[in-house]
C-alpha positions in Angstrom: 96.9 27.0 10.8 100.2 25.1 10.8 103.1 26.3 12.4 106.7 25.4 11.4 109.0 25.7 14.1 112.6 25.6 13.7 114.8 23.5 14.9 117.2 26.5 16.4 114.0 27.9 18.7 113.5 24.5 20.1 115.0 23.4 23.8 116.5 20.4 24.4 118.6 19.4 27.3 121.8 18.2 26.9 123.3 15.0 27.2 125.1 16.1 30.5 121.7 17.8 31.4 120.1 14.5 31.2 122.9 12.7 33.1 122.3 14.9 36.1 118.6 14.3 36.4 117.9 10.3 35.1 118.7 8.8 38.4 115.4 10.2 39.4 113.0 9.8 36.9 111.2 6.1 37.8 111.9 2.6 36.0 110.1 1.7 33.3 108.1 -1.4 33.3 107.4 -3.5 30.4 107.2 -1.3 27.4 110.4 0.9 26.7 109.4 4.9 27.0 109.7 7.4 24.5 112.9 9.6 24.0 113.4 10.6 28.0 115.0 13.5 26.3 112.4 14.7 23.9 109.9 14.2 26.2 111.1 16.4 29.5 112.5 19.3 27.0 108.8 19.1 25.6 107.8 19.9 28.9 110.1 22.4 29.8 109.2 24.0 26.3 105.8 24.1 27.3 106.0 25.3 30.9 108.2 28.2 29.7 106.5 30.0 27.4 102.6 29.4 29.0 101.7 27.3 26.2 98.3 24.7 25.7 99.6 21.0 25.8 98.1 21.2 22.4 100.4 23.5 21.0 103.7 22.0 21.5 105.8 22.0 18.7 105.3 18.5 16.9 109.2 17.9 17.5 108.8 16.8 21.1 106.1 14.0 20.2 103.0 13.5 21.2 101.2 16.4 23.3 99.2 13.6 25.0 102.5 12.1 26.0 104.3 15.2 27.2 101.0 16.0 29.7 100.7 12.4 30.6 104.0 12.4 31.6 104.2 15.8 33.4 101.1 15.0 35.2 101.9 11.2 36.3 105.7 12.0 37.3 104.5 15.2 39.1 102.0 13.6 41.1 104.8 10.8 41.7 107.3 13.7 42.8 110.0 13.0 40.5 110.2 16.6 39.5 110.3 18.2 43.0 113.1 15.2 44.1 114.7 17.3 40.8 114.5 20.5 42.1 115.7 20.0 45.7 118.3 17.7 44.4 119.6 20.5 41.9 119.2 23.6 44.6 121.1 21.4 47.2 123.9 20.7 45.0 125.0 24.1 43.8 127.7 25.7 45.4 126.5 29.7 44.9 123.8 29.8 46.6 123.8 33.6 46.4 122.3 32.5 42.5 120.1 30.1 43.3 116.5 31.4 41.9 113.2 29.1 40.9 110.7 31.3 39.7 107.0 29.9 39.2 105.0 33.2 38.4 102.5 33.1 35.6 100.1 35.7 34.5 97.2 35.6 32.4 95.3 37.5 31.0 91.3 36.3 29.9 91.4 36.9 26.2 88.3 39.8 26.6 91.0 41.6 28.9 92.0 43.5 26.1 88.6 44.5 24.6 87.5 46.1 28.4 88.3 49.8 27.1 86.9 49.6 23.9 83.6 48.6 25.6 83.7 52.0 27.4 84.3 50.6 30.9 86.0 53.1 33.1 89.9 52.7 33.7 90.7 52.1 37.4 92.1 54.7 38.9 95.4 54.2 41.2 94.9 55.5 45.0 97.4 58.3 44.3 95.2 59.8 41.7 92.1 59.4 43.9 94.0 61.9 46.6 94.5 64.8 44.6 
């Protein structure tokens, strides 16, 4: 099943976005890499909605490159020298929020009731 996804729901960081953060990500050596932009908003895109590397819209590149990437500059720490570079540069700190909870659930998760397995009960229904 192909997916078309327009460009107005795709992410990309600005220009001004990308100024901030370059001065961190490592040199290149030899051959030249792919759109810096693409490539981190590809990421970010994935990472924010939960989805496969597989599934990232076509737009970004290569889902091979956006996962090599993420995986080679994260064990490299490029992306935590991002963060703590970003949350010790804002001036409100009162606003300052980094929020890495994910849930999911297994797909069979939602087929548990029809199965006829009992419904937990909460501790305040198991008192009265």
């Amino acid at each position: 099943m192909d997916m078309e996804v327009s460009m107005s729901t795709l992410f990309y960081l600005s220009s001004a976005q990308m100024d901030v953060i370059r001065p961190f990500f490592p040199r290149s050596r030899g051959i030249p890499r792919r759109d810096d932009q693409k490539i981190i908003s590809g990421i970010i895109h994935v990472l924010k909605f939960g989805l496969r590397w597989k599934d990232a819209p076509k737009e970004y590149g290569p889902y091979k490159t956006l996962y090599n990437r993420f995986v080679r500059w994260s064990n490299m720490g490029v992306f935590k020298k991002i963060f703590t570079a970003l949350s010790e540069s804002t001036q409100d700190t009162s606003l300052l929020m980094i929020d890495a909870t994910c849930l999911k659930a297994h797909r069979t998760a939602a087929s548990l009731r029809k199965k006829g397995l009992p419904l937990a009960v909460s501790d305040a229904q198991k008192e009265d």
